[in-house]
C-alpha positions in Angstrom: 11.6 6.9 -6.9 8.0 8.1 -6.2 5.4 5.5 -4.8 1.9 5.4 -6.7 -1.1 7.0 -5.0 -2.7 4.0 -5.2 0.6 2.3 -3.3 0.5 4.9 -0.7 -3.0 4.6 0.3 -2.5 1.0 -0.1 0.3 1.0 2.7 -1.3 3.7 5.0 -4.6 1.0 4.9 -2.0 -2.1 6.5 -0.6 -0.2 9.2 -3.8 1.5 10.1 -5.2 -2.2 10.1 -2.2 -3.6 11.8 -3.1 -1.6 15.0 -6.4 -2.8 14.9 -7.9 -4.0 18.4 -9.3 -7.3 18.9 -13.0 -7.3 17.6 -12.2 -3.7 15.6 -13.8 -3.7 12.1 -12.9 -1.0 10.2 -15.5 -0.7 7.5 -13.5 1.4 3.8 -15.2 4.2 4.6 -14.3 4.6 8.2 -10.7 4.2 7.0 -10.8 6.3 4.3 -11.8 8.9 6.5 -10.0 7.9 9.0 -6.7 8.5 6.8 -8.1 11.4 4.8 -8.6 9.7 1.1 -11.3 9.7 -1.3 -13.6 6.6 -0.6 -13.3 5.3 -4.4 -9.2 5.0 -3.6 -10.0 3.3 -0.8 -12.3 0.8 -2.4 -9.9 0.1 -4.5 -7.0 -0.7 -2.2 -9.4 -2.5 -0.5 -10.0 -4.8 -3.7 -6.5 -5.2 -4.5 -5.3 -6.1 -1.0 -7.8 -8.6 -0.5 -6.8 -10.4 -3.9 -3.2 -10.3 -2.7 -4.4 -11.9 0.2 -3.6 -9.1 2.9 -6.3 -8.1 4.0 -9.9 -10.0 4.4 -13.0 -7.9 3.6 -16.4 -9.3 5.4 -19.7 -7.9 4.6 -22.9 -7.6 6.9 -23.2 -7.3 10.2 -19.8 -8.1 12.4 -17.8 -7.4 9.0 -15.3 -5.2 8.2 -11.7 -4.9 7.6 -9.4 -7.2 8.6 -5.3 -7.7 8.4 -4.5 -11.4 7.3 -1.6 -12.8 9.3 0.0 -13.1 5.7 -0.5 -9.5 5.6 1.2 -9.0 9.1 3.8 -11.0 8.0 4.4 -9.2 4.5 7.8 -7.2 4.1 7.1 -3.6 3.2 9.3 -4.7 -0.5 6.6 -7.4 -1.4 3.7 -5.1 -0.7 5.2 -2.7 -2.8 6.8 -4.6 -5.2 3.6 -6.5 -5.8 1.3 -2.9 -6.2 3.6 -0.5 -8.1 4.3 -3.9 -10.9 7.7 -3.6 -13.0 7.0 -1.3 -15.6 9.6 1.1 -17.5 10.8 3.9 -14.8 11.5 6.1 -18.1 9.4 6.6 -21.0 11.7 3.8 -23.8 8.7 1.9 -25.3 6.3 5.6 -24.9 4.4 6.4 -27.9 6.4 7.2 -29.7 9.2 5.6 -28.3 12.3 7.0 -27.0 14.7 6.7 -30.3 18.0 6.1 -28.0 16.2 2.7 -26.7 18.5 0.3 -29.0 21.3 1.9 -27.3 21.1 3.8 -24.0 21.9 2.5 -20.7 19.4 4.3 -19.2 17.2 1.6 -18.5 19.1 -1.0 -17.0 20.8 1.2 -14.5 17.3 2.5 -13.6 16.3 -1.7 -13.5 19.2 -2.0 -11.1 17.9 1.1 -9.0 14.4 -0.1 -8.8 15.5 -3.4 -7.7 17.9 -2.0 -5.1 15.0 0.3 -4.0 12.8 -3.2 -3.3 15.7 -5.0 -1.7 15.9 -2.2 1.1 12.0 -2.3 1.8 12.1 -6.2 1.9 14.3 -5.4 5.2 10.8 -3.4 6.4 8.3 -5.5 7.6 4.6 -4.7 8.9 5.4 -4.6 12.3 8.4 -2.3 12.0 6.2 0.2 10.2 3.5 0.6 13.2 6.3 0.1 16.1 5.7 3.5 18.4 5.6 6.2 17.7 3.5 5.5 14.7 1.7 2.7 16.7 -0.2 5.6 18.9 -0.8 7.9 15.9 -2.1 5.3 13.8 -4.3 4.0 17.2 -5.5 7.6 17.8 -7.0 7.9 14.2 -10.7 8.5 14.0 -13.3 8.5 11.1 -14.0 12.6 11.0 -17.4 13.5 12.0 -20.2 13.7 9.1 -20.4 16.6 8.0 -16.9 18.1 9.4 
């Protein structure tokens, strides 16, 4: 199973805000930067975590990004479960749609998969994810230079 772009930048976002210093604001385009995606990707990571309630966006002066203690608390397997939704893993109800549908087995087993997938990352919280050696990578990331 392959996460989503969206997913992936989605994740990198929590654990880059989850090493956050007190009083550090990252605004979306310092983090985009900072882990090398296209600002519009970020933006919308940025929308989706905040209605999922992980992360708290503040405009103006002294705003920023900010990681919810619900989002510090989230397990890995809700994040993702909640962002990559539980649409078909094959192409059954495609247009047109697969014509062994009524019969094959396909899709349950890759149901079962899916779900076993999600079980494993529900054992993964936030805290896990930036415990060193990732905490000092993620610490040491910096918004590139304009221009560079």
């Amino acid at each position: 199973m392959r996460l989503t772009a969206f997913t992936d930048v989605s994740l990198r976002l929590v654990m880059r805000l989850a090493v956050a210093d007190d009083g550090e604001r990252l605004t979306t385009r310092a983090a985009a930067g900072m882990l090398a995606v296209p600002y519009t990707h970020m933006a919308k990571a940025v929308a989706r975590l905040s209605e999922m309630g992980l992360v708290e966006a503040r405009r103006g002066r002294g705003g920023g990004l900010l990681l919810t203690e619900a989002g510090r608390a989230s397990s890995v397997g809700a994040i993702v479960r909640e962002l990559e939704g539980d649409g078909d893993l094959a192409g059954c109800e495609d247009d047109p749609p697969c014509p062994l549908r009524e019969a094959c087995r396909l899709r349950s087993a890759l149901v079962q998969a899916r779900e076993a997938f999600y079980a494993s990352l529900d054992q993964v919280s936030v805290e896990s994810l930036v415990a060193s050696p990732a905490h000092r990578t993620l610490t040491l990331l910096r918004e590139p230079p304009v221009g560079g």
